[in-house]
PyMOL Python script that loads the backbone (N, CA, C, O; Angstrom):
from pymol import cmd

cmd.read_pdbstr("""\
ATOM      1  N   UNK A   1      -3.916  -8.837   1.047  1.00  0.00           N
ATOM      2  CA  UNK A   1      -2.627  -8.663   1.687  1.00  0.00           C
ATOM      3  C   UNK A   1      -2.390  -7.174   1.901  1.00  0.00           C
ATOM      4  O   UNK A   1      -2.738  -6.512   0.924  1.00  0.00           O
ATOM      5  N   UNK A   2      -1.989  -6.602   2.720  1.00  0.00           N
ATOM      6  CA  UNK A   2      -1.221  -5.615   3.325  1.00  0.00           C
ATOM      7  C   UNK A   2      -0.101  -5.344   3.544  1.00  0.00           C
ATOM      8  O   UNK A   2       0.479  -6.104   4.319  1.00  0.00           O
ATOM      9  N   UNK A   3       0.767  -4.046   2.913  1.00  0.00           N
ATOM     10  CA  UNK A   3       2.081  -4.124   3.052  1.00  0.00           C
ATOM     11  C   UNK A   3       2.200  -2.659   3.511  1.00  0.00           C
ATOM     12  O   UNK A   3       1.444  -1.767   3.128  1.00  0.00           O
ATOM     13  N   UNK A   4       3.051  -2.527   4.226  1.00  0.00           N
ATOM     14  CA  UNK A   4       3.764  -1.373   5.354  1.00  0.00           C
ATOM     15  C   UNK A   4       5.006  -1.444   4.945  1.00  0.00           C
ATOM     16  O   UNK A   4       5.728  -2.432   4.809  1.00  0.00           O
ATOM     17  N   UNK A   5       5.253  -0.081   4.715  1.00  0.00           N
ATOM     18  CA  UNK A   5       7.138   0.121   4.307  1.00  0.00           C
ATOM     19  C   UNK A   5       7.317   1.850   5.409  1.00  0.00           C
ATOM     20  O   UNK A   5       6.884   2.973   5.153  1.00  0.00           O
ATOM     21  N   UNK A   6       8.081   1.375   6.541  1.00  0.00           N
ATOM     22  CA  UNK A   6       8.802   2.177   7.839  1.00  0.00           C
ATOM     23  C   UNK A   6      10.189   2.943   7.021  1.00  0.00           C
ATOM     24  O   UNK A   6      11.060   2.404   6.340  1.00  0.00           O
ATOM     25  N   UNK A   7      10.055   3.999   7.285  1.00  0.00           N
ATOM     26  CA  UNK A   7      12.026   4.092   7.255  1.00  0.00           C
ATOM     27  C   UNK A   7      11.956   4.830   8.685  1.00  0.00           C
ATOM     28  O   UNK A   7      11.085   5.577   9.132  1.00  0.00           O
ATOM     29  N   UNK A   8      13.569   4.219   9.449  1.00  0.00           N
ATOM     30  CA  UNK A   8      13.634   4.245  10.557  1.00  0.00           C
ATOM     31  C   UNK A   8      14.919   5.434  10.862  1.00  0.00           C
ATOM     32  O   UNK A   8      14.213   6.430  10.697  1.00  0.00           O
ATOM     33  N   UNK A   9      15.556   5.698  11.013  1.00  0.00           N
ATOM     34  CA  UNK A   9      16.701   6.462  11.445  1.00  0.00           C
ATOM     35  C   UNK A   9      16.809   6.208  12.983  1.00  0.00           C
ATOM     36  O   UNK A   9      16.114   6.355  13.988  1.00  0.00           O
ATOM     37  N   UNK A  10      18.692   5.510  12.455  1.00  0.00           N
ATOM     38  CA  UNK A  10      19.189   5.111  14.259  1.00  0.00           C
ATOM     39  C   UNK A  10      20.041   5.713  14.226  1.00  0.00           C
ATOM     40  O   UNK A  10      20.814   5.899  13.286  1.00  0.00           O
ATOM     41  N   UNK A  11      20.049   6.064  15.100  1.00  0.00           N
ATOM     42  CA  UNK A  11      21.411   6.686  15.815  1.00  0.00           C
ATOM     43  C   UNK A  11      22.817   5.566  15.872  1.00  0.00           C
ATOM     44  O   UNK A  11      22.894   4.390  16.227  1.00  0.00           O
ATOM     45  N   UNK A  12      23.995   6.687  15.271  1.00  0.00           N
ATOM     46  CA  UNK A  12      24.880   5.377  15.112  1.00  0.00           C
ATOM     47  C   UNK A  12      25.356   4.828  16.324  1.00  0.00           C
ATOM     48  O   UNK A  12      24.886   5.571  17.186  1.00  0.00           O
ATOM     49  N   UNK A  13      25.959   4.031  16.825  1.00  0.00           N
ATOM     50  CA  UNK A  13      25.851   3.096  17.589  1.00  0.00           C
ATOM     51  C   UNK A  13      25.153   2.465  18.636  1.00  0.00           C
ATOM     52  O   UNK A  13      25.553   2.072  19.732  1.00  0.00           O
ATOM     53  N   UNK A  14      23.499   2.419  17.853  1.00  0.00           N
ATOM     54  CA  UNK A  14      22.267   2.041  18.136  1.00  0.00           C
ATOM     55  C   UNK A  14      22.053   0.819  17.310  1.00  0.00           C
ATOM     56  O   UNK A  14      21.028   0.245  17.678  1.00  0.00           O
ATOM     57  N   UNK A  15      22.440   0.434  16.679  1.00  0.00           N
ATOM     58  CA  UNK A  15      22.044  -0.468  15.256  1.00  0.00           C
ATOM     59  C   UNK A  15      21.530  -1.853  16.235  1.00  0.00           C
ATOM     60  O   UNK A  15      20.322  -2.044  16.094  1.00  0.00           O
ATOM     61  N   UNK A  16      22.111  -2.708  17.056  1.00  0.00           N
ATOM     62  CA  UNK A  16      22.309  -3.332  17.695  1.00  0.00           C
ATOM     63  C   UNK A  16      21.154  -3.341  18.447  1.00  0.00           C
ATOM     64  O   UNK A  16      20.266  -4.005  17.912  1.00  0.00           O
ATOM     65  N   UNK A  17      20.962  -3.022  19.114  1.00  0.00           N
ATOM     66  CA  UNK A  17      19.403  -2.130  20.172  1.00  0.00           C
ATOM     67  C   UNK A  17      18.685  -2.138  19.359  1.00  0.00           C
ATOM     68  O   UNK A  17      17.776  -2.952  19.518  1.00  0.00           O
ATOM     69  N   UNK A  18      18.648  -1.452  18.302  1.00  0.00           N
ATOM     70  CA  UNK A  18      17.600  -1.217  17.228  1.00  0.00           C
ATOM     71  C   UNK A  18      16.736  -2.843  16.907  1.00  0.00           C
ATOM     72  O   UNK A  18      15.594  -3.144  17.253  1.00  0.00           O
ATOM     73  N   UNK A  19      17.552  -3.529  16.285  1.00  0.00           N
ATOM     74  CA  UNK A  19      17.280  -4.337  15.744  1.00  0.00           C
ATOM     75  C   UNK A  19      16.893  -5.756  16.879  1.00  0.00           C
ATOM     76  O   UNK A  19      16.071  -6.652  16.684  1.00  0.00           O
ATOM     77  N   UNK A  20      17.691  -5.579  17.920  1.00  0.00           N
ATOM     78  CA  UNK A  20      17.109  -6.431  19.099  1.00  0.00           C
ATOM     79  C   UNK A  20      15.087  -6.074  19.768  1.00  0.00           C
ATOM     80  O   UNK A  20      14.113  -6.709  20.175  1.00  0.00           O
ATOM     81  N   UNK A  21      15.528  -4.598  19.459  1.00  0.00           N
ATOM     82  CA  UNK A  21      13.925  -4.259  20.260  1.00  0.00           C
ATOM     83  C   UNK A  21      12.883  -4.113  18.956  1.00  0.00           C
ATOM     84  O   UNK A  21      11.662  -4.147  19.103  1.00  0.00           O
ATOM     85  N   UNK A  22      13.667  -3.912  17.415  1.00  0.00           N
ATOM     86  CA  UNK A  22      12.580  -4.474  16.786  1.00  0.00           C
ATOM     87  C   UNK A  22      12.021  -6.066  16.556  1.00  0.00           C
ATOM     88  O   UNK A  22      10.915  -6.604  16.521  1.00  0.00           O
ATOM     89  N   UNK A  23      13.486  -6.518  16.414  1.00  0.00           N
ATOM     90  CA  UNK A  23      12.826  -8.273  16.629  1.00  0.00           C
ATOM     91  C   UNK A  23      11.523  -8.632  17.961  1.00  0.00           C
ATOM     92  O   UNK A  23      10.688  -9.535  17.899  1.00  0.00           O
ATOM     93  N   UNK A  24      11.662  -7.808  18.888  1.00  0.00           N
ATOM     94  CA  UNK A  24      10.975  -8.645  20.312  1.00  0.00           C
ATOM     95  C   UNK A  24      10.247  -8.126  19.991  1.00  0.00           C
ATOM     96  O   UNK A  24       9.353  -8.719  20.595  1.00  0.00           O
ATOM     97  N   UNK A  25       9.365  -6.793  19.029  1.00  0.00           N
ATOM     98  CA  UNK A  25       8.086  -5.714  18.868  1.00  0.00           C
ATOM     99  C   UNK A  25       7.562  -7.183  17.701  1.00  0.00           C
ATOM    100  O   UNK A  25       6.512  -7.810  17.845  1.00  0.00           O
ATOM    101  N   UNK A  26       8.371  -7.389  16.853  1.00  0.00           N
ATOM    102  CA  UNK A  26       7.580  -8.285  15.563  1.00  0.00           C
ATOM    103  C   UNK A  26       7.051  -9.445  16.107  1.00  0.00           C
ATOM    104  O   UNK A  26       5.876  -9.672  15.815  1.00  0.00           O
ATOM    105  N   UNK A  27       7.886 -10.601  17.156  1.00  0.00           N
ATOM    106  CA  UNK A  27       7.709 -11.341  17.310  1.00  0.00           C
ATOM    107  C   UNK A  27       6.290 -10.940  18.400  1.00  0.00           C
ATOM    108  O   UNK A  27       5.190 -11.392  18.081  1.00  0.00           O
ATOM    109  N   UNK A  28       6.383 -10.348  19.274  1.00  0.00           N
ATOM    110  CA  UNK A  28       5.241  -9.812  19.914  1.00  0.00           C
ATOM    111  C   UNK A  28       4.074  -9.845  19.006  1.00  0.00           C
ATOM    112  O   UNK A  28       3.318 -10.816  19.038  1.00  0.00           O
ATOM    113  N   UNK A  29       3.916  -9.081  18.381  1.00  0.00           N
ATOM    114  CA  UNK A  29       2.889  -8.532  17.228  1.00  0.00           C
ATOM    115  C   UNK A  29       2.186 -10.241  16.659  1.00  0.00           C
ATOM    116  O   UNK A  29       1.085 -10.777  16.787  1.00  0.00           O
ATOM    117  N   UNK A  30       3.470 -10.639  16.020  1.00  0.00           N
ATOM    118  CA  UNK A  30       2.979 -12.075  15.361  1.00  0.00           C
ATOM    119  C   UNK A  30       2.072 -12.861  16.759  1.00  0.00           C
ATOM    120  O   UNK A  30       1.010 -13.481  16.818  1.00  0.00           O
ATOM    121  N   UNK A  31       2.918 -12.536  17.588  1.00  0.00           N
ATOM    122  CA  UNK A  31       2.107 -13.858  18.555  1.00  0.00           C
ATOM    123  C   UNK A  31       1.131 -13.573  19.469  1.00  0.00           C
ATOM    124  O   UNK A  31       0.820 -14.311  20.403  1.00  0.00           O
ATOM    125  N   UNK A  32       0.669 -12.563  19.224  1.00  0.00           N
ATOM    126  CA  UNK A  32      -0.580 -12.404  19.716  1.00  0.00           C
ATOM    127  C   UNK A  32      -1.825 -11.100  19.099  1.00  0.00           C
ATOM    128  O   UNK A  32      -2.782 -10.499  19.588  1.00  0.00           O
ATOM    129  N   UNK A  33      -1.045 -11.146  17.632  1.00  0.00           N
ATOM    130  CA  UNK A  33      -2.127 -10.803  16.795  1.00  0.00           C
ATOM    131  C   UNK A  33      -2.033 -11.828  15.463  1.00  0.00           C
ATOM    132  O   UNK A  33      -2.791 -11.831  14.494  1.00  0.00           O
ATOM    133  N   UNK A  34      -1.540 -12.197  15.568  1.00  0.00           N
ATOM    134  CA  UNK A  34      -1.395 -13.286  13.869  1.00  0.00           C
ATOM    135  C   UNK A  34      -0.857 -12.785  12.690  1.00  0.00           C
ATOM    136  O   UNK A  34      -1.107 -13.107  11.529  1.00  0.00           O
ATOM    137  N   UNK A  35       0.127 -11.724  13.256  1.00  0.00           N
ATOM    138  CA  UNK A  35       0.830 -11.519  12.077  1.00  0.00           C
ATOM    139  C   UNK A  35       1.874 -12.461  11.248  1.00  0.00           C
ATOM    140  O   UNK A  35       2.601 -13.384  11.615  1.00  0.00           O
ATOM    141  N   UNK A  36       1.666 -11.895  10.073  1.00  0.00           N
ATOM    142  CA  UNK A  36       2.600 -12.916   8.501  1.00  0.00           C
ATOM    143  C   UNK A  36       3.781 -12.845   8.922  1.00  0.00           C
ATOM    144  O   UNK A  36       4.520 -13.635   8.334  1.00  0.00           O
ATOM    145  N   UNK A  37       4.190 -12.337   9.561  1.00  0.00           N
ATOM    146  CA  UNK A  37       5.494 -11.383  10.182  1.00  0.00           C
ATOM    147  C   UNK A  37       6.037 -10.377   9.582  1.00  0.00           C
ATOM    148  O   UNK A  37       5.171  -9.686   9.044  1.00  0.00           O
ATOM    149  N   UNK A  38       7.645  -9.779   9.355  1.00  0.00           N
ATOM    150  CA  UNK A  38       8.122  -8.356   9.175  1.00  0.00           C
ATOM    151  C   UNK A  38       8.963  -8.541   8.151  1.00  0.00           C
ATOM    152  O   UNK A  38       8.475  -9.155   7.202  1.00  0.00           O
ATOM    153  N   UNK A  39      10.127  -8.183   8.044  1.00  0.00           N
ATOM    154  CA  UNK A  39      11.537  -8.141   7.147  1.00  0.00           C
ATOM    155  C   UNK A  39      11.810  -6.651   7.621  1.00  0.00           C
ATOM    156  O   UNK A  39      10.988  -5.743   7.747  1.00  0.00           O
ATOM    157  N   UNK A  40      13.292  -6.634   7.869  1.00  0.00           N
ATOM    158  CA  UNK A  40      13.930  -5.743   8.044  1.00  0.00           C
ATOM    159  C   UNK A  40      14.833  -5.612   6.626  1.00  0.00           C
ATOM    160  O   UNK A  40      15.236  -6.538   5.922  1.00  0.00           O
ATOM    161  N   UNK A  41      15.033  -4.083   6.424  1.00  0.00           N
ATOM    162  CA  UNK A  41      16.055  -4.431   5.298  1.00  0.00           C
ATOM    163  C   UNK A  41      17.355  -2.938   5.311  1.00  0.00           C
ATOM    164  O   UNK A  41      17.228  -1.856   5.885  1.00  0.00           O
ATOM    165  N   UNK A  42      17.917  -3.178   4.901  1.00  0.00           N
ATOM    166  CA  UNK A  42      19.080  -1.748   4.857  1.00  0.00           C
ATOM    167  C   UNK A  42      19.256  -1.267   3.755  1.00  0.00           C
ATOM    168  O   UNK A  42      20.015  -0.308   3.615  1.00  0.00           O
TER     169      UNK A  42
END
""", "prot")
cmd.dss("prot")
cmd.show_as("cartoon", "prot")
cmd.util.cbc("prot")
cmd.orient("prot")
């Protein structure tokens, strides 16, 4: 197993965006490389 830990810095009233264009990057990733998938956390 492999684990990756990001820290991200958004700009405040980005949070929204943020988290929309990371969902569509993970789900991307999973579905056409076979990833376990992600977790976001705060």
């Amino acid at each position: 197993m492999f684990i990756a830990i990001y820290q991200f810095s958004v700009k405040p009233g980005h949070e929204h965006a943020f988290r929309q264009a990371w969902l569509a990057l993970t789900q991307g990733i999973y579905l056409q490389r076979g990833s376990l998938g992600s977790r976001m956390h705060r």
